[in-house]
N, C-alpha and C positions, 0 to 999 in steps of 0.2 A: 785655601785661605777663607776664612769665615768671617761673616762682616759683623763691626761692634752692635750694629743698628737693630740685629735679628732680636725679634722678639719685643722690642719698644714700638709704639703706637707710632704713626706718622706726624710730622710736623703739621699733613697738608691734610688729614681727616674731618671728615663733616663735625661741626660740632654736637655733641650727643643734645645738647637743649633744644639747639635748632633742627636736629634730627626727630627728639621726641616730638615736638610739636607739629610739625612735618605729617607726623606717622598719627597725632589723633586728629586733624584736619582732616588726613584722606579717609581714616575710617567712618568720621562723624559725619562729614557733609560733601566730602565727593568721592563715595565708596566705587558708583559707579562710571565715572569720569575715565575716559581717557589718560594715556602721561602725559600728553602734546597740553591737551587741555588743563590737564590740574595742573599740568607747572604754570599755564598762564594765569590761573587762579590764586594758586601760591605766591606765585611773583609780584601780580598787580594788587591783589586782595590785600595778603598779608605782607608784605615785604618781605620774603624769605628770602635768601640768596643760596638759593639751589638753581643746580643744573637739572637741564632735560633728562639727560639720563643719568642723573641720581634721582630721581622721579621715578624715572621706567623703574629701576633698582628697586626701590624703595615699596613702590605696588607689588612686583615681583616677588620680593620676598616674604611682604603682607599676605599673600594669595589674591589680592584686589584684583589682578589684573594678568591675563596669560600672554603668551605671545601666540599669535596665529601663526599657521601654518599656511606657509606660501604655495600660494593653487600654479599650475603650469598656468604660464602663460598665453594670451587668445591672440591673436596676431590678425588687428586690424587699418586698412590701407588709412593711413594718417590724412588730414585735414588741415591746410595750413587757417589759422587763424584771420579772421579778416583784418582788414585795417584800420577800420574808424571807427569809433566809438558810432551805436546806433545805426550800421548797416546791414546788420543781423545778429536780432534777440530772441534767443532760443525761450518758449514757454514750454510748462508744465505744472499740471496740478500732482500733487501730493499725498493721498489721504493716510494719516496716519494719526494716534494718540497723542497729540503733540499738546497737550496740557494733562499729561497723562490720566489720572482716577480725579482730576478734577470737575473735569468737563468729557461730556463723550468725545467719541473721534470726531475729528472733522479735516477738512481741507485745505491746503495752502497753495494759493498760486504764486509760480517763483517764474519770474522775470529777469532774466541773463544774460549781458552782451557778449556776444561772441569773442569782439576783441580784446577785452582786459579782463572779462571775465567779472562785472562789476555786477551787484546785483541792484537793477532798477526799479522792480517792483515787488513788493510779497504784500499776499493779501490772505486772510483769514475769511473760510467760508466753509457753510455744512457742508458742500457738492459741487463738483463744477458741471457746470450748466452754460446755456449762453448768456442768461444775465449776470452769473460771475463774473465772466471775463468779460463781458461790459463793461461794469463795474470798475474794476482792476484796471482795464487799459483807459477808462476815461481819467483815474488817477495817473497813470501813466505818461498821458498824453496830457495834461495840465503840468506837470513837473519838467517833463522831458522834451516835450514835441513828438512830430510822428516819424517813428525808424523806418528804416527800405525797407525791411523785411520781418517777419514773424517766419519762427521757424517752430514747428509741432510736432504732435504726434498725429495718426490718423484718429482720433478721437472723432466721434461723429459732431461736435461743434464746428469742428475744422472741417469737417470732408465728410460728401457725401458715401457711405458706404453700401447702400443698396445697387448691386450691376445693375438691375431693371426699372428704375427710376427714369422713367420716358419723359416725365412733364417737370415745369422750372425752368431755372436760368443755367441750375447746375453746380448752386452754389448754395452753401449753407446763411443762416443771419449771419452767424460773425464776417464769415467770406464778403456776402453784399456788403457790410458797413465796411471792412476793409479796403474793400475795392473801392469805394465809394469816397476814401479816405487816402487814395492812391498808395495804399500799403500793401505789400507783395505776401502771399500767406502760401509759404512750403511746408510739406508733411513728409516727415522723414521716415522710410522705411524699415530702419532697425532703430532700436533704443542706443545702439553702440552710436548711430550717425549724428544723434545730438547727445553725445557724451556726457558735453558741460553741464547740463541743466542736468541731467541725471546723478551726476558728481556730487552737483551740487546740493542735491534734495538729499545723498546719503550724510555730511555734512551740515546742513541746518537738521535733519531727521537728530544728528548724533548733540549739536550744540545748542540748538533753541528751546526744546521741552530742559532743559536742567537750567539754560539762563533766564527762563521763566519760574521756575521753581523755585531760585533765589531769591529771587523778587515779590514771590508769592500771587502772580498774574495766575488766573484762575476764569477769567471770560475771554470772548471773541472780540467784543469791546477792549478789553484794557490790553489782549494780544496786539491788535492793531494799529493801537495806542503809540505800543510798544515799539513796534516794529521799524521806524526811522533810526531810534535808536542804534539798535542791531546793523541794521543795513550799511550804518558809518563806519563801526567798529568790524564788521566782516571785510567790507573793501578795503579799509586801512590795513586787513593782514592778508587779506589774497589775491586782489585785484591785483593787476599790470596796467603799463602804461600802454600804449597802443603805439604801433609803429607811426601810423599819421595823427598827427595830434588834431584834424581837424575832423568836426564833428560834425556826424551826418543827418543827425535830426533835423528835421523841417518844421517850422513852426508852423503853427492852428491858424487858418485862413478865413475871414470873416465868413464863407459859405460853408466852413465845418461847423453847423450843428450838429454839437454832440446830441444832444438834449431828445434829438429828431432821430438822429442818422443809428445810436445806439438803443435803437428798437428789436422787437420783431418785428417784421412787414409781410402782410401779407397780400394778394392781389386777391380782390371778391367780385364780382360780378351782379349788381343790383338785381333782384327779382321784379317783376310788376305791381308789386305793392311796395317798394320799395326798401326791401328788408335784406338783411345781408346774416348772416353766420359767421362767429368766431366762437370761440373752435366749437364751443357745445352750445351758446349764447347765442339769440336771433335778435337783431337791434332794427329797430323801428327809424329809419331818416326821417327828420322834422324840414320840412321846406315850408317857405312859401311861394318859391317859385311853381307852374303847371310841375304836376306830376311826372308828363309825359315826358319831360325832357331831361328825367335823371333814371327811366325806365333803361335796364338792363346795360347802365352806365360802368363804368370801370373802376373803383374805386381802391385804394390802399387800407385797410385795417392795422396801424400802428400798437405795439400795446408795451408800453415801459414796465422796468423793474419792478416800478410798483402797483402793476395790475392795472394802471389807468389806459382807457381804451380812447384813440385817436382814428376817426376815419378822413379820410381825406380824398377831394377828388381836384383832382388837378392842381395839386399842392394847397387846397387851402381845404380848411377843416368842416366839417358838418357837423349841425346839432342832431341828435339824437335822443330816441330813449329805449332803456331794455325792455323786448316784447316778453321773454320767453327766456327762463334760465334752465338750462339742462340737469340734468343730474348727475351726479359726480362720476367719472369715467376713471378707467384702469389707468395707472402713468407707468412710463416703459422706465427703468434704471438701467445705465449701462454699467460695464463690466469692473470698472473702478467703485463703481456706488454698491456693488452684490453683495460685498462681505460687511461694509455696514449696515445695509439693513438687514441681513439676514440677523448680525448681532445685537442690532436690536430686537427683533422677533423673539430672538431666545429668551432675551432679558426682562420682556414682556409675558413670554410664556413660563419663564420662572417664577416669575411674581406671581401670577397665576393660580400658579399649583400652591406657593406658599397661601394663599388664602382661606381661612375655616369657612366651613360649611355655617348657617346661620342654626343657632337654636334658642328658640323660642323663648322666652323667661316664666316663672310659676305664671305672672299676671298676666300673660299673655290671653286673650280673647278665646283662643284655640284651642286649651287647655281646659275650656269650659264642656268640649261637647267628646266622651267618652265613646270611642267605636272598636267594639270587639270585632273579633275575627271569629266568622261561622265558624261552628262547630262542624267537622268532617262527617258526612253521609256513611254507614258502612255501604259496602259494596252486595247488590243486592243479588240472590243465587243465582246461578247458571242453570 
């Protein structure tokens, strides 16, 4: 028995208008998008009323988009989720193109609660460094309050990695301000152990350089600008609720100076003229108290984000002036910062080579004075 229907169009078929239009959105403006993503583009942007996977379909058939090839599976021992909001926030910097050929590469610190998975902080910066994440958590900690825990990678901000490091406390800056801050700072052994934050970085890596690009955001400024925005509309489709609804952040305590606590510190030991070193820098103490009683005294060398230099002896500050400024010394980059500067170096040394040689013009001064080349000697008999 053969049905009447064989060969007639479906009642329930996309409509070709809303298909064609469909089909020059994703080639014009989200060729390289995702189907998760352009359907939410399509959906909220333009009001289509397409499905997901007539989407997938749809890129599929365009060639816009293939299907990967599912890798075997890694089989690692699970993590149950914590409970409360702000009792462990996974961090991580980021470095990648994320304003693609508009701006060079730079850095993103992403801030992530373990338990719903909420993102609470993202910050735009060249490098991470310990003034970064300064920076970053002192936002952090004015929005949020302070979490129980930071959870990281072994990056040397976080941990000291030298085995033969005899002298300190044993603790890197961020660690003392942490500690200082009664915030607990773990460093997790494989990239698998903090998952989340890793997840997470492949997912704004895939969706924030394109929802900037819409927008036409093009600086570190107008990124950062940006960035609450984002943060709403990401929890509102990823985030969970957390088993215990109560939250574990602890509020800023009139003895948390940030201002102070989010330095570097460093302990210096006064010489007999009363001069101390930071780092290449030899600074002259002004007293008027005797001399002698600030002679190979113990003092703190504070120095903020913005290069401003704080000495302090027993919590209260000293005048000063610079004796003696060094000269500019090597800076060590670690293993996340290598591959941009190496790509800068190239693109430096590309320029480089493009550059012409200089030649002279008729009027040139140079052109006035005529020098031949000797005439060759013969060689005289043997």
């Amino acid at each position: 028995m053969l049905s009447k229907k064989r060969g007639r169009p479906s009642h329930h078929q996309l409509d070709p208008q809303t298909k064609q239009r469909a089909l020059e959105l994703l080639q014009t403006r989200y060729a390289d998008f995702g189907p998760t993503f352009a359907h939410e583009k399509l959906t909220e942007g333009h009001h289509l009323a397409l499905g997901r996977e007539t989407v997938r379909g749809l890129m599929i058939h365009a060639g816009l988009w293939h299907p990967r090839r599912a890798h075997p599976p890694v089989v690692h021992p699970l993590r149950e989720r914590r409970t409360r909001l702000g009792e462990l926030v996974q961090i991580d910097g980021s470095p990648f193109a994320w304003f693609e050929d508009r701006t060079p590469a730079c850095t993103l610190l992403v801030f992530i609660d373990d338990a719903t998975g909420r993102l609470l902080e993202l910050f735009f910066t060249e490098a991470e460094s310990t003034f970064s994440y300064f920076e970053a958590a002192e936002h952090y900690f004015q929005r949020h309050g302070k979490p129980l825990a930071f959870y990281s990678d072994k990056l040397g901000v976080f941990r000291i990695n030298q085995t033969n490091a005899l002298a300190g406390t044993g603790l890197t800056q961020f660690g003392r301000a942490m500690d200082q801050l009664d915030i607990e700072v773990i460093c997790a052994n494989t990239p698998q152990a903090k998952g989340r934050v890793e997840h997470a970085n492949q997912t704004l890596q895939d969706r924030l350089p394109k929802e900037m690009r819409l927008r036409g955001i093009a600086t570190l400024a107008e990124g950062n600008a940006y960035l609450p925005e984002f943060i709403a509309d990401f929890d509102a489709r990823f985030a969970i609720a957390p088993r215990d609804p109560t939250d574990a952040h602890r509020p800023l305590l009139p003895k948390d100076d940030l201002g102070r606590i989010l330095t570097v510190q460093e302990t210096r030991v006064l010489s007999k003229n009363l001069t101390v070193k930071h780092p290449n820098v030899i600074y002259q103490i002004q007293t008027k108290r005797p001399t002698y009683a600030l002679q190979h005294a113990t003092v703190v060398v504070c120095e903020s984000r913005d290069r401003e230099i704080t000495i302090e002896y027993k919590g209260k500050p000293l005048s000063y002036k610079v004796y003696r400024a060094a000269s500019h010394q090597a800076q060590g980059v670690s293993s996340k910062q290598l591959d941009m500067k190496l790509d800068g170096l190239t693109v430096l040394a590309k320029s480089a080579k493009k550059r012409k040689p200089y030649i002279p013009p008729p009027t040139h001064p140079w052109r006035r004075f005529h020098i031949r080349p000797e005439t060759p000697q013969p060689n005289p008999p043997r």
